[in-house]
C-alpha atoms as one frame of an Amber mdcrd trajectory, in Angstrom:
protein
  -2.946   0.582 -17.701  -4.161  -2.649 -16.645  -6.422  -3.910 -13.598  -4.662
  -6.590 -11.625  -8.277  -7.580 -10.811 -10.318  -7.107 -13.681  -7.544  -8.446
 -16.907  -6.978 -11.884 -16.120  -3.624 -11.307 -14.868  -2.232 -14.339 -12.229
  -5.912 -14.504 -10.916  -3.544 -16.119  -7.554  -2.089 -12.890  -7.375  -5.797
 -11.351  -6.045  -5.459 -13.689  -3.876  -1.697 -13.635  -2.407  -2.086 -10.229
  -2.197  -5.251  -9.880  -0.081  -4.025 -12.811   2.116  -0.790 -11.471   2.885
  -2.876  -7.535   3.219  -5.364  -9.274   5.873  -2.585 -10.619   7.643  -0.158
  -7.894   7.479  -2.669  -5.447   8.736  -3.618  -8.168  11.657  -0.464  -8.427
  12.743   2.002  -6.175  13.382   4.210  -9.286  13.573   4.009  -9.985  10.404
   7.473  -8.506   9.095  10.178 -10.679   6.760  11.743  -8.566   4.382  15.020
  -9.103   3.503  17.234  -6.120   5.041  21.020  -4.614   4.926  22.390  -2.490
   7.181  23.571   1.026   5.966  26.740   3.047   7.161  24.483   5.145   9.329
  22.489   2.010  11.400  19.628   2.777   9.383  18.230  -0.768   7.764  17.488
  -0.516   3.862  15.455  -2.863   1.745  16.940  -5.125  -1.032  15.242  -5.206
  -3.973  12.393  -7.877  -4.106  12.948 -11.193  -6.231   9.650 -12.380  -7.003
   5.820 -11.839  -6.170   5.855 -13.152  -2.663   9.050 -10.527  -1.727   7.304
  -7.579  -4.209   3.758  -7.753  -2.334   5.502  -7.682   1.136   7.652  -4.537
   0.568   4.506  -2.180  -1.256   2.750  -3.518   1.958   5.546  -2.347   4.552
   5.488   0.967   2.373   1.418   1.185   2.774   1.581   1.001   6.503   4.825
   3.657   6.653   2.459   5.915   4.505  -0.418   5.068   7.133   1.803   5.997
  10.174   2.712   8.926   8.797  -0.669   9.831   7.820  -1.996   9.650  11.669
  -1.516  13.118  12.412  -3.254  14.670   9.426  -5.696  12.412   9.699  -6.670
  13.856  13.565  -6.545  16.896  11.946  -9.332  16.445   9.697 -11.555  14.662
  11.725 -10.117  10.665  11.771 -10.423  10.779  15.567 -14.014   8.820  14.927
 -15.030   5.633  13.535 -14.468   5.796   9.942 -13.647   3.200   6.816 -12.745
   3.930   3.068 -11.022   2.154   0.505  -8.206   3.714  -1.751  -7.562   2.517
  -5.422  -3.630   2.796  -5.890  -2.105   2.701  -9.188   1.938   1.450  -9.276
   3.798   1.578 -12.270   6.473  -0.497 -13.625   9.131   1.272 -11.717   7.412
   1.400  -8.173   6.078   4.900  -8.980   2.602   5.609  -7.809   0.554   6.905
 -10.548  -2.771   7.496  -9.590  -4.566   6.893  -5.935  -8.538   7.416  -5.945
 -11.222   7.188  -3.289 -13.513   3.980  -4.468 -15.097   3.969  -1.361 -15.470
   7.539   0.742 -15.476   7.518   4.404 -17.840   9.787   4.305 -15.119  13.067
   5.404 -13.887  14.826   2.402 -11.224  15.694   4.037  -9.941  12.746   5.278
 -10.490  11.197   1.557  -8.234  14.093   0.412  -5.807  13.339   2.987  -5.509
   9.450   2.218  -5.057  10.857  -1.844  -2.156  12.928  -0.420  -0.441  10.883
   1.745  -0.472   7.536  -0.710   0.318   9.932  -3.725   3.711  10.478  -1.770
   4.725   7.346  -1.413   8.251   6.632  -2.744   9.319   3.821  -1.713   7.443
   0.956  -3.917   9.766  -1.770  -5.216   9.400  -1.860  -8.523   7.778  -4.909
 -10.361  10.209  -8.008 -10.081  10.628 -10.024 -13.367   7.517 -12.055 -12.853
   5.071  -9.039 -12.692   4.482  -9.088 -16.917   1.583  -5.684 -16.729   2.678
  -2.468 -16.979   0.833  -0.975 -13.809  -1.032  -2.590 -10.959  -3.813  -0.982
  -9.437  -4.372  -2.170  -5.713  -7.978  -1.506  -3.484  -6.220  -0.870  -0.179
  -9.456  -0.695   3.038  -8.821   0.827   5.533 -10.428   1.663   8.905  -9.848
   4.029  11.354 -11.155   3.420  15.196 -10.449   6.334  17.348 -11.690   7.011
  20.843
């Protein structure tokens, strides 16, 4: 399993990837993927070409898994300030293979619930041609500001 940040790998990908993260998470704007339309007016992602198309998809899928982890979260105690960061491990195929707390927000059971809700995630592109590791394992912050 390799480290996207720690083995070397396309050092400019640490970067891309927290640039377009910061601005994605900014801006709820900031949407270009490349879409079809299904037989049932439901729009479906084509499969990323490169980097650029990869990053933006597994980010779109991040803040799908964040939506749909607002009303555990309430649940369990998110409905005050709060910030953690998540280590999330994608393989090859788009599968998530491992999410871990690096930094707790200080509510076990909103770390569990942040574990269970990325663990779920499904739909991660997998790695386009120019992705040459086996896994990539992502630090995704996040903060949560309830009144």
């Amino acid at each position: 399993m390799a480290d996207i940040f720690t083995n070397g790998f396309a050092p400019m990908f640490k970067h891309l990837f927290i640039a377009c993260l910061s601005l994605s998470l900014l801006s709820p704007l900031f949407t270009s993927e490349v879409r079809a339309q299904s037989s049932f007016g439901r729009k479906e992602t084509t499969a990323p070409q490169n980097l650029e198309q990869w990053t933006e998809q597994t980010l779109q899928a991040f803040r799908r898994a964040l939506r749909r982890s607002d009303t555990a979260l309430n649940t369990v105690g998110a409905n005050r300030n709060h910030s953690t960061i998540v280590a999330i491990t994608i393989a090859r195929d788009g599968s998530v293979t491992d999410v871990r707390v690096v930094e707790s927000s200080g509510n076990p059971a909103m770390d569990a619930a942040f574990i269970r809700h990325f663990s779920a995630i499904r739909d991660i592109p997998a790695f386009t041609p120019d992705m040459n590791v086996p896994s990539i394992t992502l630090p995704l912050p996040i903060g949560t500001r309830r009144g």
